[in-house]
matplotlib code that plots the C-alpha trace (Angstrom):
import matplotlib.pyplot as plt

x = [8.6, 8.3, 7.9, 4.7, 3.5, 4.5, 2.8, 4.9, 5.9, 5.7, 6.5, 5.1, 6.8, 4.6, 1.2, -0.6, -3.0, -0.5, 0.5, -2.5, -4.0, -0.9, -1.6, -5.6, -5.1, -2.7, -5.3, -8.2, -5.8, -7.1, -4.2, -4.9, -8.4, -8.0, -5.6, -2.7, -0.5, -1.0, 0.2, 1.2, 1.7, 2.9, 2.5, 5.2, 4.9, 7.7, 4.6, 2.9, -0.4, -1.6, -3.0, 0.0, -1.2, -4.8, -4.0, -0.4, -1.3, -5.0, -6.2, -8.5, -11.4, -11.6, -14.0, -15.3, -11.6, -10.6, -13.5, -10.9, -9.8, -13.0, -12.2, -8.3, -9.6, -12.2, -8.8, -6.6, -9.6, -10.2, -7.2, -5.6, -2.8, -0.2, 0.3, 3.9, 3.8, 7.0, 9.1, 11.1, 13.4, 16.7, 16.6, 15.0, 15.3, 17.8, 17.7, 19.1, 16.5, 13.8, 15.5, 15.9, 12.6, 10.2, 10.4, 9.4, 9.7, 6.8, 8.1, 5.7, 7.3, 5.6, 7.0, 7.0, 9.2, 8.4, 10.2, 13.0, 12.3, 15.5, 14.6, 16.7, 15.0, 13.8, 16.0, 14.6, 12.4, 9.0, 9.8, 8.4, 7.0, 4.0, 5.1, 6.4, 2.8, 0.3, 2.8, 2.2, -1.4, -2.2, -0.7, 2.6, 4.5, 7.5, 6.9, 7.4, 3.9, 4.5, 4.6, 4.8, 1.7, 2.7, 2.1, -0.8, -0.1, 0.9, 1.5, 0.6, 3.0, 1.2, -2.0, -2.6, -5.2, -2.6, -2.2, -5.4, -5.5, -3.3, -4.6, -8.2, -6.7, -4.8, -7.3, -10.3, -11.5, -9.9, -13.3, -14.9, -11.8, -12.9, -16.0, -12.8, -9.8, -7.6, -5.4, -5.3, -2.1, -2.7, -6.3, -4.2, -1.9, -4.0, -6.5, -3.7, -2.9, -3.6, -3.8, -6.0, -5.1, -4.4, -2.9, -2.6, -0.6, -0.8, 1.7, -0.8, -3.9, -7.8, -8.3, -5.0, -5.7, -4.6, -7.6, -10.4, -13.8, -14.7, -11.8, -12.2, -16.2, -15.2, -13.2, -16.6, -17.6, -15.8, -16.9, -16.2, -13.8, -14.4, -12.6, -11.2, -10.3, -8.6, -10.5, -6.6, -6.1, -9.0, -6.7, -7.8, -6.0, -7.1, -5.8, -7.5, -11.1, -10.6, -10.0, -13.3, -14.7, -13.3, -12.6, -16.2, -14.1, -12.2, -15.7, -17.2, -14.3, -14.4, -18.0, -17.4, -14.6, -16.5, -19.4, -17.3, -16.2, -19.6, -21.0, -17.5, -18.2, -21.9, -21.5, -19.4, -17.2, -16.5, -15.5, -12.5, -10.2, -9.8, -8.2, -6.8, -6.7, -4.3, -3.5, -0.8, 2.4, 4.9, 7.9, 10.9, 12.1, 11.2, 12.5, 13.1, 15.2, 17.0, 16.3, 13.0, 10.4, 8.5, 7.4, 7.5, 7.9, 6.1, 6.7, 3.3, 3.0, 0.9, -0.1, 1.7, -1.6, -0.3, -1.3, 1.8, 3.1, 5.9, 7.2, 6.7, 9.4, 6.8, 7.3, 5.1, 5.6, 3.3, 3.5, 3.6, 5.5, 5.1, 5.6, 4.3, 5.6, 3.3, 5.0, 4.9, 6.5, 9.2, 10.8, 13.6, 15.9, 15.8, 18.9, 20.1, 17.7, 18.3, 17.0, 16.5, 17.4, 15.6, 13.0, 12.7, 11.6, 12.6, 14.3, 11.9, 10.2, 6.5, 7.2, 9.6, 13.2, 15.9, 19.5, 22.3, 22.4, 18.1, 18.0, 15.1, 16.6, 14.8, 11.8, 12.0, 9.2, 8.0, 4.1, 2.9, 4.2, 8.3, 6.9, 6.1, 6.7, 4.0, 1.0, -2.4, -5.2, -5.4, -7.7, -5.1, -3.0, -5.2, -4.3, -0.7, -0.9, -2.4, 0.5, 2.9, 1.7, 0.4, 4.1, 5.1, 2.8, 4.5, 7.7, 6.5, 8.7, 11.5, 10.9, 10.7, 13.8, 16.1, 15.3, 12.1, 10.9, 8.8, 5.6, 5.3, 8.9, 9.0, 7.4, 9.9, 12.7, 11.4, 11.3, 14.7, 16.0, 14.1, 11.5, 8.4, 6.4, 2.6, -0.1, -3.4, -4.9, -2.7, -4.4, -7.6, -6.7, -5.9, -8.6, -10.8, -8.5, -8.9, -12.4, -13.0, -10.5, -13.4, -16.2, -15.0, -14.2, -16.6, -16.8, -17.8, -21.2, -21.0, -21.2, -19.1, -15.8, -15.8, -12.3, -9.1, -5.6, -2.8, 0.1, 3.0, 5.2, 5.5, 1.9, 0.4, 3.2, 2.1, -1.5, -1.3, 0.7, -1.3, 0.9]
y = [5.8, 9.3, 10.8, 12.1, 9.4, 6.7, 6.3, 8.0, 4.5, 5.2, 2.5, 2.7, 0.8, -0.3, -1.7, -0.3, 2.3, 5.3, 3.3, 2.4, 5.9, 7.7, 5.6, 5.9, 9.7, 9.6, 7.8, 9.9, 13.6, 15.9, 15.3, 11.8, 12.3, 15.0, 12.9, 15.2, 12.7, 8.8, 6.7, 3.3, 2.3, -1.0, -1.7, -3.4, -5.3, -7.6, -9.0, -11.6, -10.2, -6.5, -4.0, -3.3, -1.8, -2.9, -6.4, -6.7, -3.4, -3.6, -5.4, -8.3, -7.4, -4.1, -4.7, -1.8, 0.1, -3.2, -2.0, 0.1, -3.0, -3.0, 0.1, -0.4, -3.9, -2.1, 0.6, -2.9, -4.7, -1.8, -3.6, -0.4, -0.7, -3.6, -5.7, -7.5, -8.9, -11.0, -8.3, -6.6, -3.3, -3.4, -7.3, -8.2, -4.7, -2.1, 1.4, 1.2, -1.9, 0.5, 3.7, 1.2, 0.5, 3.4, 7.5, 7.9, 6.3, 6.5, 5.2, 4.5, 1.8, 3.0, 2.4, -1.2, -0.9, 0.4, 4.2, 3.5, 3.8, 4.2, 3.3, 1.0, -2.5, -2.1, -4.8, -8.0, -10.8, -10.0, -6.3, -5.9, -3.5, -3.2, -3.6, -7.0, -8.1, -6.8, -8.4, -11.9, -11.4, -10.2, -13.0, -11.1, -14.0, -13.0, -13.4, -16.8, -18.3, -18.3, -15.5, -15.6, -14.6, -16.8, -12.9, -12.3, -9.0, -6.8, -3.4, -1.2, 1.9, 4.5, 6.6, 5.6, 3.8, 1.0, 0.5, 0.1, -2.2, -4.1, -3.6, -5.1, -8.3, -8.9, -9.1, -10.5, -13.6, -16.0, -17.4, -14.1, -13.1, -16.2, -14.4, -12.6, -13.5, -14.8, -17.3, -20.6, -20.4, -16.6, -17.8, -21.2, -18.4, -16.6, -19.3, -20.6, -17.0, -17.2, -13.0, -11.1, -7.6, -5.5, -1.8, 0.7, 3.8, 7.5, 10.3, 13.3, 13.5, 12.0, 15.3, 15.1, 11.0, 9.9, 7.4, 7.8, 7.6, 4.7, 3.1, 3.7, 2.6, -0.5, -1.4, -1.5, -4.3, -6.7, -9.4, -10.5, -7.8, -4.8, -1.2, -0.2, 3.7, 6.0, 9.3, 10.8, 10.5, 12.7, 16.3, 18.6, 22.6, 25.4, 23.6, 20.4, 22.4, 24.1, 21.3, 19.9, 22.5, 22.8, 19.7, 17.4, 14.0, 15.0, 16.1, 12.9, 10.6, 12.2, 11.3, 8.3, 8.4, 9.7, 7.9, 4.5, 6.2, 7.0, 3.1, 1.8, 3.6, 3.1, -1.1, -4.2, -5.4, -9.0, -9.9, -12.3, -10.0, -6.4, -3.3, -0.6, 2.8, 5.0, 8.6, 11.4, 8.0, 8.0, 5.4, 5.3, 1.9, -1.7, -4.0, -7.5, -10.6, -13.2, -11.0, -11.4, -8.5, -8.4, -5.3, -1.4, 1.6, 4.7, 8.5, 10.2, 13.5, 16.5, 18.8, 21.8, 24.3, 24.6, 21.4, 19.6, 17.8, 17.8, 15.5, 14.9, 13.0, 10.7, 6.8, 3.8, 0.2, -1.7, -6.0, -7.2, -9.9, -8.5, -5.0, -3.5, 0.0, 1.2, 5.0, 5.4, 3.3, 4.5, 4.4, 2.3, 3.4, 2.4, 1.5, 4.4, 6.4, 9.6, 8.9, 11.3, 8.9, 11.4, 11.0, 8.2, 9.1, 9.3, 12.9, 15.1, 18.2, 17.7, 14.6, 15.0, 13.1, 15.4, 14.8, 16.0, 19.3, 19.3, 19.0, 17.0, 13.5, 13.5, 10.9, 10.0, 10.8, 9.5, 9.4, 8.0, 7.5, 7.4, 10.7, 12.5, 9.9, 7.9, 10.5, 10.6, 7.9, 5.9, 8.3, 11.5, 9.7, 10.7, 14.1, 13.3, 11.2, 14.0, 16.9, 14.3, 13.4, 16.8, 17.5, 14.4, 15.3, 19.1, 17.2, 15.1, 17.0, 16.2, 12.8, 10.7, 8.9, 8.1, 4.2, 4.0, 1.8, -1.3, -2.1, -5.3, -6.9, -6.2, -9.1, -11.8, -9.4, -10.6, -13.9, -13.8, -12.7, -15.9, -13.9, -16.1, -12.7, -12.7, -10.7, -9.5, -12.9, -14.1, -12.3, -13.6, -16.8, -16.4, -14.1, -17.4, -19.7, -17.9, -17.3, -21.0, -22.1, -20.0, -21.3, -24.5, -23.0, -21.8, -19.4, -20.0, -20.1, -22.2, -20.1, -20.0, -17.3, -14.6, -15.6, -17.4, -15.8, -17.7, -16.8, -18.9, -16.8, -20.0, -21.1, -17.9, -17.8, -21.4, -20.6, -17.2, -18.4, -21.4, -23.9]
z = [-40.5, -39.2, -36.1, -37.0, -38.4, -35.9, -31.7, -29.1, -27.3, -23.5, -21.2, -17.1, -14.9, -11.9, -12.9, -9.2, -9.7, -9.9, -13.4, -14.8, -13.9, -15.4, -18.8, -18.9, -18.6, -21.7, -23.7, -22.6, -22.8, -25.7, -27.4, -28.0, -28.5, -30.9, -32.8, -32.3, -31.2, -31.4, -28.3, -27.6, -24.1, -22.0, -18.3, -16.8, -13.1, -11.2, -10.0, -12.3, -11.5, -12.1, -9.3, -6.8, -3.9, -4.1, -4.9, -1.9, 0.4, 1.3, 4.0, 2.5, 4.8, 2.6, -0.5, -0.9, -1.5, -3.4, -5.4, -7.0, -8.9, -10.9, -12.3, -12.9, -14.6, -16.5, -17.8, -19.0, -20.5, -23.6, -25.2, -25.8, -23.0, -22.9, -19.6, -19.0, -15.6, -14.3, -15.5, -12.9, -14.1, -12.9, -13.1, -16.2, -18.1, -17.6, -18.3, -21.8, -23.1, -22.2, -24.3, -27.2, -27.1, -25.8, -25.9, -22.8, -19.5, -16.5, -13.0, -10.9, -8.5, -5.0, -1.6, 0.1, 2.5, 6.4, 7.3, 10.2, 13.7, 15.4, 18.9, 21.4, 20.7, 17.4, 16.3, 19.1, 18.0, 18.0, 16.3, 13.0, 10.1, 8.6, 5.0, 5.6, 7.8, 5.2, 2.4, 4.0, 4.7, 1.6, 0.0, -1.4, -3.8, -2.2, 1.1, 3.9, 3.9, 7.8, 9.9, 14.1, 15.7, 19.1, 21.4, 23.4, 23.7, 21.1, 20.6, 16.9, 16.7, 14.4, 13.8, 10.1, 8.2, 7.9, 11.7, 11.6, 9.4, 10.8, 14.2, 12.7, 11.3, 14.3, 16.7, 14.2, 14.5, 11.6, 10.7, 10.1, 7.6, 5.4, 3.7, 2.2, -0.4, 2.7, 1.4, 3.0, 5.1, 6.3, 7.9, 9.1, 10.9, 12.0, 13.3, 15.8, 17.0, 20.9, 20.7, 23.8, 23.6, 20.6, 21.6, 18.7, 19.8, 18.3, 19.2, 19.4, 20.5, 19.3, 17.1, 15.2, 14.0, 10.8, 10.2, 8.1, 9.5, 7.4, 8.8, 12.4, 12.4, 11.0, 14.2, 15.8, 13.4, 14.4, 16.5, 19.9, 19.9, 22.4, 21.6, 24.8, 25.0, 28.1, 29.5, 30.1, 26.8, 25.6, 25.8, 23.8, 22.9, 20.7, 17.4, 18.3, 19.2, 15.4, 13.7, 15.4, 14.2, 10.8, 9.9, 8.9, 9.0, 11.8, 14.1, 12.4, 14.5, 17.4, 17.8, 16.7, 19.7, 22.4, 21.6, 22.1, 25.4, 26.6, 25.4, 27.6, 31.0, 31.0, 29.5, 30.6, 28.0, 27.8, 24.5, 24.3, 22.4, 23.2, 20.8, 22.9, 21.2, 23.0, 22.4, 23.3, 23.6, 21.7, 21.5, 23.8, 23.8, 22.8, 25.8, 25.8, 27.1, 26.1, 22.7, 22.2, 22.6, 26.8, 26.6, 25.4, 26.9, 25.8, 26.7, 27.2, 25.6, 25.8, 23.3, 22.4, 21.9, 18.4, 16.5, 17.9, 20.9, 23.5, 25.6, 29.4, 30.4, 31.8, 30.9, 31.1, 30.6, 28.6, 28.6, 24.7, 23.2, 19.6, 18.1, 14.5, 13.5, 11.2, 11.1, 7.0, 3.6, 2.4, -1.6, -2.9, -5.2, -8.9, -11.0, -13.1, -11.9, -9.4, -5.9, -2.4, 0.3, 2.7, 0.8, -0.5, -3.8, -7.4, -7.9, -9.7, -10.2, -10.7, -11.9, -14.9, -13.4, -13.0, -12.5, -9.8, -11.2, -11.3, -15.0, -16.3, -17.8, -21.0, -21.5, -17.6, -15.3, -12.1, -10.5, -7.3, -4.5, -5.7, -7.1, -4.1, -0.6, 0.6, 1.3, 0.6, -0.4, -3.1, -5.0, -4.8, -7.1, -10.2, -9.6, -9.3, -12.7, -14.8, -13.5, -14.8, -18.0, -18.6, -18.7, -20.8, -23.4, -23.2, -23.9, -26.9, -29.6, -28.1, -27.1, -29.9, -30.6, -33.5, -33.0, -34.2, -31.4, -33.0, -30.4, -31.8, -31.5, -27.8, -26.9, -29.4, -27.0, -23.8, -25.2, -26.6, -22.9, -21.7, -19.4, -18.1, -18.5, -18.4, -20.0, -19.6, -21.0, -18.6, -15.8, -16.8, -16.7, -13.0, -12.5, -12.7, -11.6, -8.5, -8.3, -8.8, -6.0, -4.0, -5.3, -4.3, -0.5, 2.1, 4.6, 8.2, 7.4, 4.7, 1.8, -1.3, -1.4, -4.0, -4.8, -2.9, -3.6, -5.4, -3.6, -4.7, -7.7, -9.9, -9.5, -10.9, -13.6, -15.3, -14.6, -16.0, -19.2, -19.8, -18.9]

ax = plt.figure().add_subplot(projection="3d")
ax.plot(x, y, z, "-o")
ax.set_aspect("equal")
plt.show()
């Protein structure tokens, strides 16, 4: 077969929506479509189910972002893109089974794991990152089923949608999280959780947030939950007035802000959980005894009239028996592939791989989040898809190999290496496994669940494959 008769085989590593965008926009790139070059492209996942982030990094009390999945479902259901789930590279597949196989190689891996915060007592019981929290509450198959929540108090380091996330589940009420995909042992944690006051801290000010304003209005929604916010911690300088000014999302929160402020002074909250958002505190030292976490101390900052911040050498001490840094994910590195531990990303220029001396590896390219460090929302990584396989499909010449990779033997090769893998039937299969463990739940009002997770790896395996 020649190369210009035969599909340019391109495998993508990491079935989250950085993958399966990267291989819809190969299918749908005028190349393909004007039949200028035929592709043939598999989706590999450790996971046995598809979806990455939206499925493991999404708080469950977000349906309308998990929405996402709808589309990403609606990309693997044409039939036109292979799923292999249960398949982990560097454990399963190295470097050179993919080569023998595939022209050209799409990571798109992510970054689950939390960015260091090296601060004295970041170590003590009772310290922990978000990665590892949302992992277990979003049913991660690798995760402890249990997870502590014995602290009343508890403090959220970070300005983020994800600390707020995480500041939301915390303090929710577990009955109100079961109209939701909650599996059964995260709602039996989280039911026994004795927590009172939630306390979400930000290093600059109100007007230099992180959140979106979807996410902070839907702190308001919870119930029996009161926002609690601090006057002194309403500063405001030049940059934060222009980016009032300039910025619609950013004048959109800080009514939202001020509004809650207003509604506190004027009403008496007595709700019997409280979220405290503080501003202008940043992180000095987690203290504890007897190694477990008593408290944290925070310096208090003030701006710097230039967008920034500065310390003030001014400390206080806040009670909590738990902490959650939620400061930023950060990459891991891949076998045989180059890797900026700064970083934490894949070592690339606009997503083709390079090597030490920053030439491109040919048929290795990167997207997502190991492309380019953990920025952005889940939407940006479209854009960040088509620059990299804009410059795959600018590589194609070169990129077919002299192995003549044969689509349909990979599967009998994964079977020959004895890998449980699942497929997109597979997914299927669990998709209404799943749904039917809900329909056979109810919520606290009595109703049917959309869907309840299956969390345990070998469960979703033997459902999955049918067995």
């Amino acid at each position: 077969m020649s190369e210009a008769t035969r599909p340019l085989r391109v495998a993508v590593i990491g079935a989250g929506p950085a993958g399966i965008y990267a291989a819809d926009l190969i299918t749908k790139s005028e190349e393909v479509r004007s039949g200028a070059v035929e592709v043939s492209i598999d989706i590999f996942d450790r996971y046995p189910a598809p979806f990455g982030l939206i499925r493991y990094g999404v708080a469950p009390d977000h349906p309308r972002i998990k929405g996402i999945i709808t589309a990403l479902h609606k990309v693997l259901d044409r039939g036109d893109i292979r799923f292999f789930g249960n398949v982990e590279y560097g454990k399963d597949l190295n470097l050179a089974d993919l080569r023998e196989h595939y022209d050209a190689i799409i990571f798109a891996t992510g970054a689950i794991h939390d960015a260091p915060l090296p601060i004295k007592g970041i170590d003590l019981d009772g310290s922990y990152g978000a990665a590892d929290f949302v992992s277990w509450y979003d049913g991660h198959p690798d995760y402890p089923r249990t997870w502590p929540l014995n602290a009343k108090e508890i403090a959220v380091l970070g300005n983020g949608n994800v600390a707020l996330d995480i500041a939301r589940v915390l303090s929710k009420h577990a009955d109100d999280l079961l109209v939701t995909e909650i599996p059964e042992n995260v709602y039996e944690g989280l039911k026994s959780s004795p927590v009172t006051d939630v306390h979400v801290f930000g290093r600059r000010g109100p007007a230099q947030i992180k959140f979106t304003p979807l996410e902070l209005r839907e702190l308001s929604h919870s119930r029996d939950v009161d926002i609690v916010l601090y006057e002194e911690d309403f500063e405001f300088d030049e940059a934060s007035d222009e980016a009032i000014q300039t910025n619609n999302q950013v004048k959109t929160m800080m009514k939202t802000l001020t509004t809650w402020l207003t509604d506190q002074e004027e009403g008496e909250q007595t709700a019997s959980r409280r979220l405290h958002l503080h501003f202008l505190q940043s992180p000095h030292e987690i203290l504890g005894e007897d190694g477990k976490v008593v408290g944290i101390r925070m310096e208090r900052n003030k701006l710097d009239g230039k967008g920034g911040i500065e310390g003030t050498g001014e400390f206080v001490d806040y009670p909590v028996q738990a902490v959650y840094r939620a400061i930023g994910y950060f990459g891991s590195e891949l076998p045989e592939v180059g890797y900026d531990a700064d970083k934490g990303v894949i070592t690339n220029v606009e997503g083709r791989v390079v090597d030490e001396n920053g030439e491109h590896v040919p048929g290795l390219y990167a997207t997502g989040w190991i492309k380019r460090g953990p920025v952005g929302l889940i939407g940006s990584t479209k854009g960040d898809a088509l620059e990299t396989i804009t410059h795959l499909l600018e590589d194609r010449e070169n990129l077919y190999t002299a192995a003549e990779p044969d689509a349909e033997t990979f599967s009998d090769y994964l079977d020959s290496k004895g890998i449980r893998y699942t497929t997109w039937e597979g997914w299927h299969r669990l998709d209404d496994h799943e749904k039917a463990l809900g329909a056979a739940s109810q919520d606290a009002k009595g109703e049917s669940r959309e869907r309840v997770k299956v969390v345990d790896r070998d469960e979703m395996i033997r459902i999955s494959r049918g067995e």
